[in-house]
N, C-alpha and C positions, 0 to 999 in steps of 0.2 A: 789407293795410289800412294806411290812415296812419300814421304816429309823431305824437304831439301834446305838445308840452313844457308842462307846469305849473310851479306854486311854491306850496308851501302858505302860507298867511299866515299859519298858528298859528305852523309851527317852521323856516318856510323853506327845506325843504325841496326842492330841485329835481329833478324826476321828469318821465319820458316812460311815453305810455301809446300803447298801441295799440284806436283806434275806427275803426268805419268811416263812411264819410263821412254813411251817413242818422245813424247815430248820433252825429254832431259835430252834424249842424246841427237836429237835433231837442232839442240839449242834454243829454243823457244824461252826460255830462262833468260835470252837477253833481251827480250821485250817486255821482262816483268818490270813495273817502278816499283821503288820505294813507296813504303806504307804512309812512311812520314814524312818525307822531302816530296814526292812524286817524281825523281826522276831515275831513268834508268841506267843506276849505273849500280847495280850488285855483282859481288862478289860471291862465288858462291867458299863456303870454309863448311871443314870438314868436323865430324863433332866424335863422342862417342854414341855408338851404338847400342839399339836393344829391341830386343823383342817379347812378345808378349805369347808364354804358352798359352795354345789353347783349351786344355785342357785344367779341371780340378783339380785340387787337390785329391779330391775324396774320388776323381775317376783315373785318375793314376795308379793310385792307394789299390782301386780297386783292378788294375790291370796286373800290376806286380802281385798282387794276392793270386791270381788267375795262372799269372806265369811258375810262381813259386808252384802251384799244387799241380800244376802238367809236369814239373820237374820231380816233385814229389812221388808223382804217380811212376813215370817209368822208372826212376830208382827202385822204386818198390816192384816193378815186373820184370825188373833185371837186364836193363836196358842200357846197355854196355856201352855206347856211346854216351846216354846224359852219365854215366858214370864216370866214365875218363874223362867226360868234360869239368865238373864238380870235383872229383879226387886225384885226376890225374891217372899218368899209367901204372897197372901194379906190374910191380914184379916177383 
């Protein structure tokens, strides 16, 4: 489920909650209290974002390794498309 950042206006309090998305935009968020005062009066504010690949490093590593040698390959069987894609058009 989401993370959604508050602020309560009684105590100023800055808090994340976890809803899920029918329950953000059905509003359900204005029955949450505060952590610290208990009452409900949050705000919700906007923060920066981020996410988290799911993937390794080392299976990244290993997909771009994977993709470089299929490109490798049809250069080398004269595959006139990954060619103009790689060098462009000759003339």
């Amino acid at each position: 489920m989401p993370f959604y950042s508050f602020v309560c206006k009684e105590c100023n309090e800055k808090q994340t909650h976890s809803l899920s998305i029918s329950d953000y935009t059905d509003k359900k968020y204005e029955n949450l209290e505060c952590l610290l005062c208990r009452k409900k009066t949050l705000n919700r504010v906007f923060e920066k974002i981020f996410s988290k690949v799911q993937k390794s490093s080392a299976e990244l590593i290993h997909e771009i390794t994977e993709s470089v040698q299929k490109t490798k390959e049809k250069i080398e069987n004269g595959d006139t498309h990954a060619i103009r894609d790689i060098y462009g058009e000759v003339e």
